[in-house]
C-alpha positions as CSV (number, residue, x, y, z in Angstrom):
1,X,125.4,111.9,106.8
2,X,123.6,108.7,108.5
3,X,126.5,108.1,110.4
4,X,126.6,112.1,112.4
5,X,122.8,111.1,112.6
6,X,123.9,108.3,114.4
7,X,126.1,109.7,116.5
8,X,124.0,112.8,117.0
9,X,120.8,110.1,118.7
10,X,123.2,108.3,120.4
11,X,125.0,111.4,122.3
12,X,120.9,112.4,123.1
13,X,120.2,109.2,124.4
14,X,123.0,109.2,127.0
15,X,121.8,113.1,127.8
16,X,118.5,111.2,128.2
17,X,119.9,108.6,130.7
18,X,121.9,111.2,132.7
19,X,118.7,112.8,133.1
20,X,116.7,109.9,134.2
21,X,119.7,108.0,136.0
22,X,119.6,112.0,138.2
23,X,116.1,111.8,139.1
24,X,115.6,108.0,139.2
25,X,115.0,106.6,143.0
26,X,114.5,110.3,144.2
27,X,110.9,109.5,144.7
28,X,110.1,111.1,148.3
29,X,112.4,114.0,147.9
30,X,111.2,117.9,147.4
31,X,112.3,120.3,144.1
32,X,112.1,123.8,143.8
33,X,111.1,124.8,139.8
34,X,109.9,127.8,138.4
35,X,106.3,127.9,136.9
36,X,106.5,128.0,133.2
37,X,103.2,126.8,131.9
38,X,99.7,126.3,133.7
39,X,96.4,125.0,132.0
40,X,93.7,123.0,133.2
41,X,95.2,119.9,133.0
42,X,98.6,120.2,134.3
43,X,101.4,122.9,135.4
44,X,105.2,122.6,133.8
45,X,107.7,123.5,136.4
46,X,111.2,124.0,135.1
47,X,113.8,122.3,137.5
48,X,116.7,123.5,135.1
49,X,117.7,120.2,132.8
50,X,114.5,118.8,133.0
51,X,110.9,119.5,133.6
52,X,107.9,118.4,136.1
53,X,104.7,117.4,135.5
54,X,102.2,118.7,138.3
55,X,98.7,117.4,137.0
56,X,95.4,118.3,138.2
57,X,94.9,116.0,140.4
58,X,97.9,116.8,142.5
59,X,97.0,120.5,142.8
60,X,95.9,122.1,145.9
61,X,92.1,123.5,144.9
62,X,92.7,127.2,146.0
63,X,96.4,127.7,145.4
64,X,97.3,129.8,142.4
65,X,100.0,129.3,140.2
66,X,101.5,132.6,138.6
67,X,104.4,132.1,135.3
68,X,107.3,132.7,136.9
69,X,107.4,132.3,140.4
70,X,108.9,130.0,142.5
71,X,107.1,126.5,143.9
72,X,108.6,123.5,146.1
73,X,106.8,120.2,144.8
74,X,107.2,116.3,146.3
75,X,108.4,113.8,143.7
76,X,106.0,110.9,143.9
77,X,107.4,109.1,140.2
78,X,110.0,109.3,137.7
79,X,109.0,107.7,134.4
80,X,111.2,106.6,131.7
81,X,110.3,108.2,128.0
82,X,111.1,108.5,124.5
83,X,111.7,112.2,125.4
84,X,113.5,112.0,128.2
85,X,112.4,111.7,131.5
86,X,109.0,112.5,133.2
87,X,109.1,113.8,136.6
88,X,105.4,113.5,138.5
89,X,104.9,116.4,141.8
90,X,102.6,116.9,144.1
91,X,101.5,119.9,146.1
92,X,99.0,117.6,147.9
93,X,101.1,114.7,148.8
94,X,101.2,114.6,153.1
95,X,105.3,113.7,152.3
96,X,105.1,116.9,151.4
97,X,104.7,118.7,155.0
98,X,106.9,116.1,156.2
99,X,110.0,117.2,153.7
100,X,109.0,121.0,154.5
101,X,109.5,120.8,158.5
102,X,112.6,118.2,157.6
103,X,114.2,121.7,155.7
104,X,113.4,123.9,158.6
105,X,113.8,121.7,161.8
106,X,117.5,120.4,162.2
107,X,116.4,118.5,164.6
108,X,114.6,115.9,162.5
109,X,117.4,116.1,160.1
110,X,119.4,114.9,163.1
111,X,117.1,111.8,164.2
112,X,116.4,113.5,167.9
113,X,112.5,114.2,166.8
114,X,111.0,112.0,164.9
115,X,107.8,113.0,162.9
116,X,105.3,109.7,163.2
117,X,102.6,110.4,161.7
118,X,100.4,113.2,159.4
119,X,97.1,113.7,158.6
120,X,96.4,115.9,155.9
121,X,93.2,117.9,154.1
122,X,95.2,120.0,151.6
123,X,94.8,123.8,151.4
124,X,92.1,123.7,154.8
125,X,94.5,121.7,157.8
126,X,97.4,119.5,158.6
127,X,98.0,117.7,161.9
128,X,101.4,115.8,162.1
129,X,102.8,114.2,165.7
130,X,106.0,114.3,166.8
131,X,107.8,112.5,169.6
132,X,111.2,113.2,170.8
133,X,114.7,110.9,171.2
134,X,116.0,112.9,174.2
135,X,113.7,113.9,176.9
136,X,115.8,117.5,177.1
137,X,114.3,118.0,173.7
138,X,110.7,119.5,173.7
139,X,109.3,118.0,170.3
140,X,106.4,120.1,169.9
141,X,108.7,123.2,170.7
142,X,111.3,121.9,168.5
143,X,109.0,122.3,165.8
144,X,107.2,125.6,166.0
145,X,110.8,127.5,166.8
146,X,111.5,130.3,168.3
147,X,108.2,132.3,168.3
148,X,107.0,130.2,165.6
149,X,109.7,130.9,163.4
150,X,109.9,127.6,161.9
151,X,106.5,126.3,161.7
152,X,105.6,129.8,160.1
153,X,107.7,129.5,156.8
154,X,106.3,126.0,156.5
155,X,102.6,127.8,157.0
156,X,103.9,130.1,154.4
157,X,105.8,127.7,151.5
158,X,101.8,125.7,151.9
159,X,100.5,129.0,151.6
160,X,98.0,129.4,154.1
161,X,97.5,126.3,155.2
162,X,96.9,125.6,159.3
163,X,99.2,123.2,160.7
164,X,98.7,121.8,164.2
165,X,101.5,119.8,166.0
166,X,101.0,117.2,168.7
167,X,103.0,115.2,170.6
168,X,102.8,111.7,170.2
169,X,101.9,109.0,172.5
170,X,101.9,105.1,173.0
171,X,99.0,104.9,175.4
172,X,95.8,105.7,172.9
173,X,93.6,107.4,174.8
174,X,96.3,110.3,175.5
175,X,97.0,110.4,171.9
176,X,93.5,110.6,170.9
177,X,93.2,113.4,173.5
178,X,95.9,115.1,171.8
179,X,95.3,114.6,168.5
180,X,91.8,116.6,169.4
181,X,93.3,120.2,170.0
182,X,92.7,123.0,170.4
183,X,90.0,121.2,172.0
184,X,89.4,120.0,175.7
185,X,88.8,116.7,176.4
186,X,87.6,115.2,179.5
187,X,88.1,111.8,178.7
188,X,89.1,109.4,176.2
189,X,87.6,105.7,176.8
190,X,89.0,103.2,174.4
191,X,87.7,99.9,172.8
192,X,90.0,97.4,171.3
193,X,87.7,95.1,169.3
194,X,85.8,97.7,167.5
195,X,88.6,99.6,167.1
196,X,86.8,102.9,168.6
197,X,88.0,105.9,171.1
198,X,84.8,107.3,172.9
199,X,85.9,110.9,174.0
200,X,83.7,113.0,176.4
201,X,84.2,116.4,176.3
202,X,81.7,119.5,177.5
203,X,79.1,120.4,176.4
204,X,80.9,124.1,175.4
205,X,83.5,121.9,173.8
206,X,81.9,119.7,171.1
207,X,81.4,121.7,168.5
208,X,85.1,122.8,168.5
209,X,86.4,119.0,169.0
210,X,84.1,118.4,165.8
211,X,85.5,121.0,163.9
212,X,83.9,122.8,160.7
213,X,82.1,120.1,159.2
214,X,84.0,117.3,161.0
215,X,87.7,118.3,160.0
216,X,89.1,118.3,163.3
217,X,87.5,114.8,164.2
218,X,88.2,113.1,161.3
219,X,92.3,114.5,160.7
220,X,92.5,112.8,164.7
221,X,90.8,109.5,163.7
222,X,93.7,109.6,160.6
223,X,96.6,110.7,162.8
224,X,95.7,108.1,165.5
225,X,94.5,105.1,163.4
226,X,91.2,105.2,165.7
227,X,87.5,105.6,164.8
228,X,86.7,108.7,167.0
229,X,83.1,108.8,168.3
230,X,82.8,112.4,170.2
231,X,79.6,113.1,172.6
232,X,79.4,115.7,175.0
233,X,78.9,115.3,179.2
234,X,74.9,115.8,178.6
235,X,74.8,113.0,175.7
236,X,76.7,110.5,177.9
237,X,74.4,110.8,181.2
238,X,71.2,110.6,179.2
239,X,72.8,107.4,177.7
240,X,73.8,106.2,181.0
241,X,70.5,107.0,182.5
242,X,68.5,105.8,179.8
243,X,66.2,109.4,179.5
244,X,63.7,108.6,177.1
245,X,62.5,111.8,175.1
246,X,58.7,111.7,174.3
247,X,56.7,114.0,171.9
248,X,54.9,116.9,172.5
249,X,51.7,115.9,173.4
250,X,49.2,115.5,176.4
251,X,47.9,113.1,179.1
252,X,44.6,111.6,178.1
253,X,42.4,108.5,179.6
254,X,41.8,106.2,176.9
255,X,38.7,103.4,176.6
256,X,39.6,101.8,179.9
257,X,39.8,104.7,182.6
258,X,43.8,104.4,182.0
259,X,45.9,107.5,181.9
260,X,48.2,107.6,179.1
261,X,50.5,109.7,177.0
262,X,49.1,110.5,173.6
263,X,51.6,112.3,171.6
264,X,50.5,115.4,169.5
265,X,51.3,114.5,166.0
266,X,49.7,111.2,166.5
267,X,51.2,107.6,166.8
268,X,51.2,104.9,169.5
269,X,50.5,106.0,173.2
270,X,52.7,105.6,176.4
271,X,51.0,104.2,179.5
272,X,52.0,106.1,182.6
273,X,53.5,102.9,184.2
274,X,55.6,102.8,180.7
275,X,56.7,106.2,181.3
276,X,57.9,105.1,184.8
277,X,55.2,106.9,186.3
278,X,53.5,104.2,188.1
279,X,50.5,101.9,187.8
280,X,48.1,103.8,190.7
281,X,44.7,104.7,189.6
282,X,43.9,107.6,186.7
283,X,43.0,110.6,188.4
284,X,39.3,111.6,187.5
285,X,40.0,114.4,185.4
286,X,43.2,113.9,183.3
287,X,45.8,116.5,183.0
288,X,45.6,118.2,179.3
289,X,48.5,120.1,179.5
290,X,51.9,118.9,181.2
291,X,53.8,119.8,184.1
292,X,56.5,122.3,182.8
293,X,60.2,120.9,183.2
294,X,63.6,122.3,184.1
295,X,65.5,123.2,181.5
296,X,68.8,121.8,181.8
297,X,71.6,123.9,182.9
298,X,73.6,125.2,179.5
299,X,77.1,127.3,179.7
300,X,77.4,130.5,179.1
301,X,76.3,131.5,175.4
302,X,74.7,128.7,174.5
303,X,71.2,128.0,173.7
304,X,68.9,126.3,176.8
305,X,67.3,123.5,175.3
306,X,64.3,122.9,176.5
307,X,63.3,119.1,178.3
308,X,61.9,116.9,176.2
309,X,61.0,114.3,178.6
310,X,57.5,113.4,179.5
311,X,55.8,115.0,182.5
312,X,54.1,112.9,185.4
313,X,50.4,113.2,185.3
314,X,49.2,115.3,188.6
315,X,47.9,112.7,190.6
316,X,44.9,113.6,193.3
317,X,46.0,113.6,196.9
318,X,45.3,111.6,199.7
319,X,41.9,112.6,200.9
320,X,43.1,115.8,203.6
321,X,41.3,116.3,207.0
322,X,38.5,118.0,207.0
323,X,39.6,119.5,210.0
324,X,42.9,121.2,208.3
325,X,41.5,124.9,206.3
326,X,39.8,125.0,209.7
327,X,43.2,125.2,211.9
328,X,44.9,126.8,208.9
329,X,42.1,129.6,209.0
330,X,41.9,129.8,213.1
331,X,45.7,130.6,212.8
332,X,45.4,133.4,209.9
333,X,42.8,134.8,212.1
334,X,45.1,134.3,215.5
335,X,48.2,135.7,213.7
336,X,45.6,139.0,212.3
337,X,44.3,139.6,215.7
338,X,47.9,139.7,216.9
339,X,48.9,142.5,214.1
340,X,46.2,144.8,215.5
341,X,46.4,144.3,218.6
């Protein structure tokens, strides 16, 4: 009896290391199991001899996992047990889009496009760049398939999940540019030693190169390895120009007979020569309300901001002629007399 015992662990040991010695070193491929058991802190998937782990943190927040159905997973670790084997997947694992477009684009498979790099935010929206080996071979194209048969059943196996694909580049600033879409950029100025790509777009285009909460800008600064700072045409010329916005307030003469800028909620006030105004004489009575100023010109649809800069006091003129609503008034009455005449 002890010896068929022994014989009986034995024989389920070697099934143990034909598992394991099947799985071992396959870290980076994809399985297809079915779902057999889900709880809150980890989903079985059956892959026929064995079983996967999928833990919580691995899961995609709003994918559902229904008994029964079918799921492709990325192996990220094969561990050794008493039991047998334990196979660790991932549904959030950026490998995972990479394996996906390796089953559906040959392509890849083939070594003529090459995927080099991915930036993912699972469940929300991957960007991945490709470059191409053969310059007949349109990566990007290569990629999406015929009518976007290809990039579609990846779209579909991640369940929902928006996947945009850019061709790479080696200069930075074009691959920063690209990285950006759907957005327009107008240009991409990089610096080496801080490690940052300045991008201008328009003014219509910033909140779409920033994307919902920042997702657009910050999957480019992952796919491209650059710190992205985005600012729109009307942020970069008041940088350039050095516009100073000033409170809401009024021009005022203060203890001295000087004219300055006192702000309406208080605080320090702004000489005129400060505001670049000038340094002539206060006028005698002191503007209480500013000069209105243009509103600067906005696209189509969006709001007109109003100018926050701070208006020139009205200074007096130049003492006129005397002689002047005298000539101005013998015309009026010259050009009259002519009209009845």
């Amino acid at each position: 009896q002890t010896a068929k015992q022994v014989i009986l662990q034995r024989i389920r040991e070697a099934e143990r290391d034909i598992k394991y010695e099947e799985y071992a070193g396959r870290e980076g491929d994809i399985v297809t199991g079915i779902i057999q058991q889900t709880d809150q802190r980890y989903t079985l998937l059956d892959l026929g001899k064995v079983e996967a782990l999928l833990p919580q943190a691995e899961q995609v927040q709003n994918e559902r996992y229904e008994h029964g159905s079918r799921l492709k997973a990325y192996i990220v670790e094969v561990r050794r047990t008493a039991k047998g084997p334990q196979i660790v997947v991932s549904r959030t694992h950026p490998g995972l889009v990479k394996r996906l477009f390796e089953l559906e684009v040959p392509e890849i498979v083939d070594g003529v496009v090459d995927i080099k790099a991915i930036a993912r935010e699972p469940g929300h929206r991957t960007k991945i760049a490709v470059a191409s080996n053969d310059h007949n071979v349109d990566p990007v194209g290569a990629c999406v398939g015929a009518r976007g048969s290809r990039v579609r059943m990846v779209v579909n196996e991640l369940r929902g999940e928006k996947v945009d694909i850019v061709p790479y580049s080696d200069d930075p600033a074009e691959f920063v540019m690209k990285a950006l879409a759907p957005a327009r950029v107008r240009e991409v100025r990089i610096h080496p030693e801080t490690g940052t790509a300045e991008v201008i777009v328009p003014d219509f285009q910033l909140s779409l190169a920033i994307g919902k909460e920042g997702q657009n800008a910050r999957l480019a600064a992952r796919l491209t390895g650059w710190r992205v700072d985005i600012k729109s045409e009307t942020q970069l010329h008041d940088e350039e120009t050095g516009a100073v916005e000033y409170a809401e307030g009024e021009w005022v003469q203060n203890e001295s007979g000087e004219l300055v800028w006192q702000p309406a909620e208080g605080g320090e006030t702004i000489s005129a020569a400060a505001a670049g105004y000038g340094s002539g004489a206060a006028p005698a009575e002191p503007a209480t309300q500013p000069a209105p100023a243009e509103a600067p010109t906005q696209p189509p649809g969006e709001p007109v901001a109003e100018a926050a800069s701070a208006p020139a006091p009205e200074a007096e003129p130049a003492g006129a002629p005397e002689s002047a609503p005298a000539e101005a008034n013998a015309v009026g009455g010259a050009e009259r007399g002519d009209g009845v005449g």
